[in-house]
N, C-alpha and C positions, 0 to 999 in steps of 0.2 A: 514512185508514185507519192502523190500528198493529197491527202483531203482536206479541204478546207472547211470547216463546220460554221452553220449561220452563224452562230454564238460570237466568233473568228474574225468576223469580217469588221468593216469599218464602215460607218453610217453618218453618210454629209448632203449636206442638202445645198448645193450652189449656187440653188435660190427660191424661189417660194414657190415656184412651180414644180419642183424637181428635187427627188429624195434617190442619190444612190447607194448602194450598197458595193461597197469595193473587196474583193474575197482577195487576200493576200496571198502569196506563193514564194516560192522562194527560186521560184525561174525567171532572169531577169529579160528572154527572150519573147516572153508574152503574160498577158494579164487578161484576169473576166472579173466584168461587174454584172448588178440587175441597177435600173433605173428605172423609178415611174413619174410619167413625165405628166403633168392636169394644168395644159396653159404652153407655153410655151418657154423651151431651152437653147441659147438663153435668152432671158429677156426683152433685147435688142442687138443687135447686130448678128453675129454667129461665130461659130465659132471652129476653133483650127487648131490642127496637134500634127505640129511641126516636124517632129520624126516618125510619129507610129502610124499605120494603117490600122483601121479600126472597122470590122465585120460588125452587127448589128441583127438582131433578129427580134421580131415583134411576138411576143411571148403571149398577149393579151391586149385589148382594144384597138385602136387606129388613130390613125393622123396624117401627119404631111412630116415629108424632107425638105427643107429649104435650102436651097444655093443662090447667092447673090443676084441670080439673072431667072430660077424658077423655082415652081414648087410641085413635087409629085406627091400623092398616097399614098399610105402603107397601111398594111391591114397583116391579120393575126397569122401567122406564117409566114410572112415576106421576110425575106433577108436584106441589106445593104450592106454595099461596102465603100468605106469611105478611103481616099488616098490620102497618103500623107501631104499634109499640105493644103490640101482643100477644105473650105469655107462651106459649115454648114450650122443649120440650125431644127429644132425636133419641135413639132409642135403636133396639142390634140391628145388626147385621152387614153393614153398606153403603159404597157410596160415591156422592156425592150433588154433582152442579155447583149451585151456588148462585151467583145475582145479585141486588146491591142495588140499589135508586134511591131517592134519592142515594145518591152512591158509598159502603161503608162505612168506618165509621173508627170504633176502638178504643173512642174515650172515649163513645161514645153503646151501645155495643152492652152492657147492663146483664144481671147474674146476681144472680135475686131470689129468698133463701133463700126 
């Protein structure tokens, strides 16, 4: 077991609309962050992570899921799950825990104008 304590984590903001908090572990087979997203992430285009599948749950307010071709709602309890590979983008007024598997890491998680 590992606890990771807020103090712990790591706090980046990928762009002015969106501040996450990354809780570090030391299992390289998955990862949890919190995000709160005011506007839209990211900015333009969307975005994609090439190896991990990434589960999502709306902790507080709403918004939209965006895919290259639509856009659905999400509101406070909805879950998503996103496949690796797939283009997406978070827009609208939330805050959302997200986990990958595999764990995330920077250089695979792709922004495709």
């Amino acid at each position: 077991m590992q606890i990771v304590k807020y103090i712990e984590c790591n706090k980046v903001s990928p762009a002015a609309s969106t501040v996450i908090w990354e809780y570090p572990t030391n299992d390289v087979e998955i990862s949890g962050a919190v995000a709160e997203i005011h506007g839209r992430y990211p900015e333009k285009g969307f975005a994609m992570n090439e190896k991990s599948k990434e589960i999502a749950f709306v902790l507080s307010g709403s918004g939209k899921i965006h895919t290259p071709t639509s856009a659905q709602d999400i509101d406070l309890g909805d879950e998503i799950f996103i496949d690796k590979g797939e283009q997406f983008a978070w827009s609208g007024g939330m805050t959302i825990f997200m986990s990958t598997a595999p764990k995330f890491a920077a250089k695979q998680h792709i922004i495709k104008l």
